[in-house]
C-alpha positions in Angstrom: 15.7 -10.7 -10.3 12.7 -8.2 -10.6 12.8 -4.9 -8.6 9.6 -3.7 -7.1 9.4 -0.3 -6.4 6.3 -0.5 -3.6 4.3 2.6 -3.2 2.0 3.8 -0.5 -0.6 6.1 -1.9 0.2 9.8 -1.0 -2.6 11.6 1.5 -6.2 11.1 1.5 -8.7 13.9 2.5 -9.6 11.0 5.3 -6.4 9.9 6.4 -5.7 13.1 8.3 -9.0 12.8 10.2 -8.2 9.2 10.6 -11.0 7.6 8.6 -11.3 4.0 7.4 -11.3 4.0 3.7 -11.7 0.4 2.8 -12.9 0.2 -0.7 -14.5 3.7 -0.4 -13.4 6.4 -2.8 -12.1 9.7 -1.2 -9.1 11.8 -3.5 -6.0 13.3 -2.5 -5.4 16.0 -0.3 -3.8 19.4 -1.6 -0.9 18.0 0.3 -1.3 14.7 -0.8 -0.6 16.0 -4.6 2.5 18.0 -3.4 3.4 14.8 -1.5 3.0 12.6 -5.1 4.8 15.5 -7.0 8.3 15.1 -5.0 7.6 10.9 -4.6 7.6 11.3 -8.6 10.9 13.2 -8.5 12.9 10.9 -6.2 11.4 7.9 -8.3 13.2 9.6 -11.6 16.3 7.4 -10.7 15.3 4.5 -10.1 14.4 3.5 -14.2 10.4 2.1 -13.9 9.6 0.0 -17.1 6.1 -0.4 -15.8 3.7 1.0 -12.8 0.8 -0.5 -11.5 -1.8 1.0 -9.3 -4.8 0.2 -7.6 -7.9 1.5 -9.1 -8.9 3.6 -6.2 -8.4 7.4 -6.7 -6.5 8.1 -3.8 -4.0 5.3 -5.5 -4.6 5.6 -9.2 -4.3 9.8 -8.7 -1.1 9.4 -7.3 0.5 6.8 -10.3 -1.0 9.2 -12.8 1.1 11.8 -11.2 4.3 9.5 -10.8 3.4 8.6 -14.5 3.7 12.1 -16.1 6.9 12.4 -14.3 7.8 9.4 -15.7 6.6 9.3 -19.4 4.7 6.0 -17.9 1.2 5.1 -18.4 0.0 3.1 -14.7 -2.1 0.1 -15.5 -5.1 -0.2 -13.0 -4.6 -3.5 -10.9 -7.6 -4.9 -8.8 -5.4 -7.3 -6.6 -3.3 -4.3 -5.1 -6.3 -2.5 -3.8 -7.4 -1.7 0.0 -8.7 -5.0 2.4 -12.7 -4.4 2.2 -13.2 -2.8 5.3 -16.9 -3.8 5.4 -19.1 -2.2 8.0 -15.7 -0.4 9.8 -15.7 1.8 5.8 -16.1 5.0 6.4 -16.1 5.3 10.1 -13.5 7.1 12.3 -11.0 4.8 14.5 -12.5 6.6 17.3 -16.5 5.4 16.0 -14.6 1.9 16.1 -13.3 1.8 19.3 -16.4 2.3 20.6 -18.6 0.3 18.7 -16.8 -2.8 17.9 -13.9 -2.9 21.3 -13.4 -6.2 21.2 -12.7 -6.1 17.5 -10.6 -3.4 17.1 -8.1 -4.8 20.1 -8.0 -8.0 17.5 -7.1 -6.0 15.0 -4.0 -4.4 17.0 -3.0 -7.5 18.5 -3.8 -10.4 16.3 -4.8 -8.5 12.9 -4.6 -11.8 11.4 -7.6 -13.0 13.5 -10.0 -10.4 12.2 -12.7 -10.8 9.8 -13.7 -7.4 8.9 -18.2 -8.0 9.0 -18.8 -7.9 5.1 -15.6 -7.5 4.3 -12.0 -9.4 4.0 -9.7 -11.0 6.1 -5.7 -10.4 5.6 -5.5 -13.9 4.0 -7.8 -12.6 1.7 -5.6 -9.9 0.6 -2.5 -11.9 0.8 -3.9 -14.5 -1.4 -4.5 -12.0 -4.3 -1.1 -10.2 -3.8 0.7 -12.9 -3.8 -1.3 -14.0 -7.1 -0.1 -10.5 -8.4 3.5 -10.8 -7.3 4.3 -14.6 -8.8 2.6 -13.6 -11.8 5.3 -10.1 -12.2 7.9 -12.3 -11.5 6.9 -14.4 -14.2 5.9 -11.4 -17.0 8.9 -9.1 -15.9 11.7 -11.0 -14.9 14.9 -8.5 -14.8 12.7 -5.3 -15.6 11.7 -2.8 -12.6 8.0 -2.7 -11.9 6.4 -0.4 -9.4 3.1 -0.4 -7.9 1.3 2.3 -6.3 -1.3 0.6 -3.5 -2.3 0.9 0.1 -1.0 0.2 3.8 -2.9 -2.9 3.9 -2.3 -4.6 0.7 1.3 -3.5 1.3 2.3 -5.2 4.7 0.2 -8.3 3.2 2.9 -8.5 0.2 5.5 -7.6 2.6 4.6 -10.8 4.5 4.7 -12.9 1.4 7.7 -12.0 0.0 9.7 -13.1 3.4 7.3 -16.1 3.9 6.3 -14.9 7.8 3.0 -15.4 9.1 0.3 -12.4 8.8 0.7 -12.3 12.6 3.9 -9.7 11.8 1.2 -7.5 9.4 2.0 -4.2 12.0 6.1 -4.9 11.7 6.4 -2.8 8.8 6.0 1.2 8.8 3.8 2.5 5.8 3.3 6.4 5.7 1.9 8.1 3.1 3.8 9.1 -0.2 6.3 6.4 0.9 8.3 3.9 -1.5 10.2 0.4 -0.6 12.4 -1.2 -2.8 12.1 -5.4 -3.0 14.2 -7.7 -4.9 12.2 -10.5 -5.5 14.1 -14.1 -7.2 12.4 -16.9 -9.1 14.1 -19.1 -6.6 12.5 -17.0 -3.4 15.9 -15.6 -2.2 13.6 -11.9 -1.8 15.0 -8.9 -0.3 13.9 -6.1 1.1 16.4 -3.6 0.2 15.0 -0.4 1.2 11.5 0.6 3.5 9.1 3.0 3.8 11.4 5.8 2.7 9.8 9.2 3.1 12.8 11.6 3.1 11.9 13.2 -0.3 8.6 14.5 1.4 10.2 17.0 3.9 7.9 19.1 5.7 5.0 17.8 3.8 5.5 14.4 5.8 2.7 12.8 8.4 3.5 9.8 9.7 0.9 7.4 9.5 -1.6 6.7 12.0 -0.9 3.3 14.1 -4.2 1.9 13.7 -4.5 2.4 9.5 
């Protein structure tokens, strides 16, 4: 079996203010680099052979400082990073609300209904994580991989790995600085061992807001 150590970026300057991010490019927060310092030291035990990260700073900031910790080098991955939020990018969840109602409900309800206006769809960010998952299994059989990527991307690949519709995407908590831990088989007897664990953050945790 492979482990997969699954990693939610650590906080964004726009997550506190509740900001779609999309493919957009804010950093870390002050906090969100104490936050990756103290992911980085409860990851020491669990023996990484190889890290993966999204190429988005707020992602690849936090596997460069999980990597130090580490003696690691992350490799920038393009099919782990954030659903293309298209025209919502940048915009508070409060901006959507009002300007796309109808939409945003969907999103809540039936996020596997949306098509994000020039941007992605959850399939479409299933399709390539699920690409990026059979093709570790395959490389990296019996090693432990982690991967350092966002909330969407993450449910998506949560979804694949117990074969349930993208109708469950919001079943699955995702704060920031968090890490899972997935057993995935060649056979597809996958487990989810451990998720969303945040207890390493302490007072430096946020919980996530409902609608990111």
């Amino acid at each position: 079996m492979l482990k997969l150590i699954v990693i939610r970026h650590a906080e964004s300057e726009w997550n506190p203010i509740g900001r779609y991010q999309g493919l957009l490019d804010p950093d870390l927060t002050e906090r969100g680099v104490m936050q990756a310092e103290r992911l980085a030291e409860a990851l020491k035990k669990e023996k990484i052979d190889v890290l993966f990260a999204s190429p988005l700073k707020r992602t690849f900031r936090t596997a460069q400082i999980i990597g130090k910790k580490l003696g690691i080098e992350p490799i920038k991955e393009e099919r782990i990073i954030e659903i293309d939020h298209g025209i919502w990018s940048g915009k508070l969840v409060e901006e959507v609300k009002k300007l796309y109602p109808e939409d945003f409900k969907l999103w809540l309800k039936e996020p596997h209904r949306v098509k994000f206006p020039e941007g992605e769809t959850l399939q479409d960010v299933y399709n390539r994580v699920r690409d990026f998952l059979e093709d570790i299994l395959e490389k990296y059989n019996e090693k432990t991989v982690a991967i350092v990527s966002h909330t969407v991307p993450i449910r998506c690949l949560y979804c694949a790995v117990l074969e349930i519709d993208l109708s469950k995407f919001w079943s699955f908590g995702c704060d920031n600085a968090s890490y899972s831990v997935v057993y995935l088989d060649a056979e597809g007897r996958n487990v989810i061992q451990k998720l969303n664990i945040t207890c390493h953050l302490g007072e430096l945790y946020v919980e996530a807001h409902k609608a990111l």
